[in-house]
N, C-alpha and C positions, 0 to 999 in steps of 0.2 A: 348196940350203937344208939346214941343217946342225941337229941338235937338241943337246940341251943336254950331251950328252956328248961332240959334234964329231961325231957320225955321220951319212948322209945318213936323209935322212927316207922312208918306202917308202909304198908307194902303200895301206899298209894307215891308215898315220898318217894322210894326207889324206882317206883316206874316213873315219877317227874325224871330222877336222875340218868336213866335208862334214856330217857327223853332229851336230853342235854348233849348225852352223848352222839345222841343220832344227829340232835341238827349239829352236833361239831363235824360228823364226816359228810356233810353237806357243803363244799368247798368257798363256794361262792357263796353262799347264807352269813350277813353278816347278821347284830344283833339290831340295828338301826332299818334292818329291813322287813323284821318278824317280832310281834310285840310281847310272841310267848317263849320266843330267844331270848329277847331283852328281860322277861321277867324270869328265867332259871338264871341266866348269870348274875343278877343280883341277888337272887337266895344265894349260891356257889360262893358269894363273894362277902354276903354278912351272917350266912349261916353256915358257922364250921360243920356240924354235923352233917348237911345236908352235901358240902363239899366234901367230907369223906367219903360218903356212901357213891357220888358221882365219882372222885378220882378212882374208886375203887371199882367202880362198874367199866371205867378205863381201863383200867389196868388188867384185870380179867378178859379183857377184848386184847390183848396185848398193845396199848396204844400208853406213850406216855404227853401228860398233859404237861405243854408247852408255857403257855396260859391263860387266863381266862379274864376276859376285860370288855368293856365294851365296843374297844376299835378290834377286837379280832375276835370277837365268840370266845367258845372255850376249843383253840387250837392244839391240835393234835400231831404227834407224830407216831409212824406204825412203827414196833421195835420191831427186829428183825425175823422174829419166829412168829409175828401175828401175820391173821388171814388176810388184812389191810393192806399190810406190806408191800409196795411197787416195787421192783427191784430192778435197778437199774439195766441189769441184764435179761430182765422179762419185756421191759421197757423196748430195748434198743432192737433187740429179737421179733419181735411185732414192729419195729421201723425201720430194719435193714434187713437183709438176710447174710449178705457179705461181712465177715469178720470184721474186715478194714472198714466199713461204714458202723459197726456197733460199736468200736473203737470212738470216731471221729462223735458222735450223737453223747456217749460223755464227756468228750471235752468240753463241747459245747455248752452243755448246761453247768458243768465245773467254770467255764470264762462267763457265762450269764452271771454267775453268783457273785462272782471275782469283780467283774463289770458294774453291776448292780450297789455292790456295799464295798468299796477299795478302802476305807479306811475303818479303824478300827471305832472311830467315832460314831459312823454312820450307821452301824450296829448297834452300838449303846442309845439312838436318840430315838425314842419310839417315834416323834414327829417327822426322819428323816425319808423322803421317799426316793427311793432310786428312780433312773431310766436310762434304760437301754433301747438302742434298735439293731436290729438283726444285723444290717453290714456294720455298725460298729463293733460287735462281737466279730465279726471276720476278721478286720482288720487288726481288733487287740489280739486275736489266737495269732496271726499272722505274723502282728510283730515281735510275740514269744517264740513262735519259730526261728525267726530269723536272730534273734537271742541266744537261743538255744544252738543251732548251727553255728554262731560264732566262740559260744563255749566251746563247742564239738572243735572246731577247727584251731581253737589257742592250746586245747589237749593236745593235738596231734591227732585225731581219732578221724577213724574211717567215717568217711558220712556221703559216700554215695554207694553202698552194699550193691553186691549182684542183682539182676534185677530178678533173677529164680530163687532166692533166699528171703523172701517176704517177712519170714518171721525176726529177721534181723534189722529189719528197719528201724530205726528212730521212731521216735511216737511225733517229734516236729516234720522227719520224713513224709511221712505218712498223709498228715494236714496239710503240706506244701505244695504236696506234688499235684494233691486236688485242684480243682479247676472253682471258683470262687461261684462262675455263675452257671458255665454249660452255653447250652448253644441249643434253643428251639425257635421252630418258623417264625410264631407268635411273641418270639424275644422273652416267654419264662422263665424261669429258672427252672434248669432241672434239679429233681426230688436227691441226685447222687450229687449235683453239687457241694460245696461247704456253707456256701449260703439257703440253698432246699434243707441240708440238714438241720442249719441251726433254725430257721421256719418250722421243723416239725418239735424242737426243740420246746421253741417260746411257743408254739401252740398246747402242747403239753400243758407248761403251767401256766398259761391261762384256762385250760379246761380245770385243773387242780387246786387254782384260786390262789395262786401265785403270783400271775401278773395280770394287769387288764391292758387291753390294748387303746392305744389311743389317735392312732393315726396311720397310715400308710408311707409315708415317708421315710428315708433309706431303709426301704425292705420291708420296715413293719416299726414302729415306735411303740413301745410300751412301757408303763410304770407300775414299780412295785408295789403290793401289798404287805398288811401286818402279818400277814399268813408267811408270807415269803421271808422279811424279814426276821423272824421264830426262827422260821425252818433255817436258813443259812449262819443264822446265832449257833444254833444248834454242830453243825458240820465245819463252822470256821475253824478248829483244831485241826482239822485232817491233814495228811501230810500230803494229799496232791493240790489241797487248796493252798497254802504255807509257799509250796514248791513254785508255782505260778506266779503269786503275788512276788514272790524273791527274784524275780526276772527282772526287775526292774520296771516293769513297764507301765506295772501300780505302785510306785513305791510309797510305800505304808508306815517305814520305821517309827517317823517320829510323829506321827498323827497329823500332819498337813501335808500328805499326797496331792499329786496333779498327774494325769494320765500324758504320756511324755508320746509325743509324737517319734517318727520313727527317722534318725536321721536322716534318709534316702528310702524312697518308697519304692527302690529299682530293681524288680524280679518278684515282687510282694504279692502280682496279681490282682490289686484291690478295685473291688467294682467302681465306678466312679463319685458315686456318692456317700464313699464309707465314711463317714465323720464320727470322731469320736466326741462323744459328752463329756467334755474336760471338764475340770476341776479344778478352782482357780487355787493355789497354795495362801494361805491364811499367816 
């Protein structure tokens, strides 16, 4: 391997590269906050060779590089067979113990993403910053529920199952039936709630340099990161993300979405503060 002058590369170059990689899994590290960050993703980004031997010290760690810039470091995702790998069912296992609450803790961060970036725009602009806050994710899971049971019910199809066949429930079942906030002395929310869950949610990726919080208001407000936006560029293909947005409730088709209020907010459960961050249509 040869650097950008033709000379071989020395074992000092790879351990800078080794070095690159490390402050990349340091989530919160950007390059504007560490001056010898800022100085490897400029070599990574005028020196090919020296970005070989770094993507390749990646990749050998099983991590693929998302990319490398000065608003996000050099950002990473873990492929599925590296040691890195969070997996969202290791994830939810360590935040519920109940099936039906490991369930609800991916939706949640599947309507963060959904909530966060609704148009197909807001992904392409690297300037474009999301926000979310935790009872707005309620109330958009909410009113895909209530979507989703009106599909259910224009099929003809069962939508209130035995209540000793669990495994037959709907997946909008499932979120509906939950209680938004719960009921403590001190007026908190409980941790089994869908608003506790989605809190353990958005606390997640702010620990994983996804989101930073910015406020306290409805539930918790926070805004997105370039980390975040990689990561959700990355997963926009999937077919329960796809599934979601086709609900209507982000309608996305023609690239000037507006987050559409719910016609009647009646049986929806919604905390009283759940506002949604609409989006004015362009």
């Amino acid at each position: 391997m040869r650097d950008r002058d033709g000379g071989a590369l020395t074992a000092g170059d790879v351990a800078d590269a080794a070095r690159l990689v490390g402050f990349a899994l340091q989530p919160k590290l950007l390059p504007a906050r560490d001056a010898e960050y800022a100085e490897l993703v400029r070599r990574h980004r005028e020196d090919p060779g020296f970005a070989r031997t770094a993507d390749a010290v990646a990749a050998g760690l099983g991590l693929i590089v998302l990319e490398v810039s000065p608003r996000a470091g050099m950002a990473v995702a873990a492929a599925e067979d590296s040691v890195f790998a969070v997996r969202m069912g290791d994830y939810a296992r360590r935040a519920a113990s109940d099936a039906g609450d490991r369930f609800l803790h991916g939706l949640a961060h599947l309507a963060a993403a959904a909530l966060a970036f609704p148009r197909p725009e807001d992904l392409a602009d690297d300037g474009y910053i999301g926000r979310i806050t935790v009872n707005g994710v309620d109330a958009f899971v909410r009113q895909a529920c209530r979507r989703l049971e009106e599909r259910a019910e224009e099929a003809g199809e069962v939508t209130d199952p035995a209540s000793d066949t669990p495994g037959l429930e709907a997946a909008w079942r499932v979120y509906s039936r939950r209680s938004a906030t719960g009921a403590t002395k001190d007026a908190r929310r409980l941790a089994g709630s869908t608003t506790g869950i989605i809190g353990k949610a958005v606390a997640f990726l702010v620990d994983s340099g996804f989101l930073q919080r910015t406020g306290d208001e409805a539930g918790g407000t926070y805004r997105t990161t370039a980390r975040y936006q990689l990561q959700v560029r990355d997963m926009a293909g999937s077919a329960a993300m796809a599934e979601l947005l086709e609900l209507g409730v982000v309608p996305v088709a023609d690239g000037t979405a507006s987050l559409l209020p719910a016609a009647s907010d009646d049986g929806l459960d919604l905390v009283p503060d759940a506002g949604l961050p609409f989006h004015t249509a362009t």
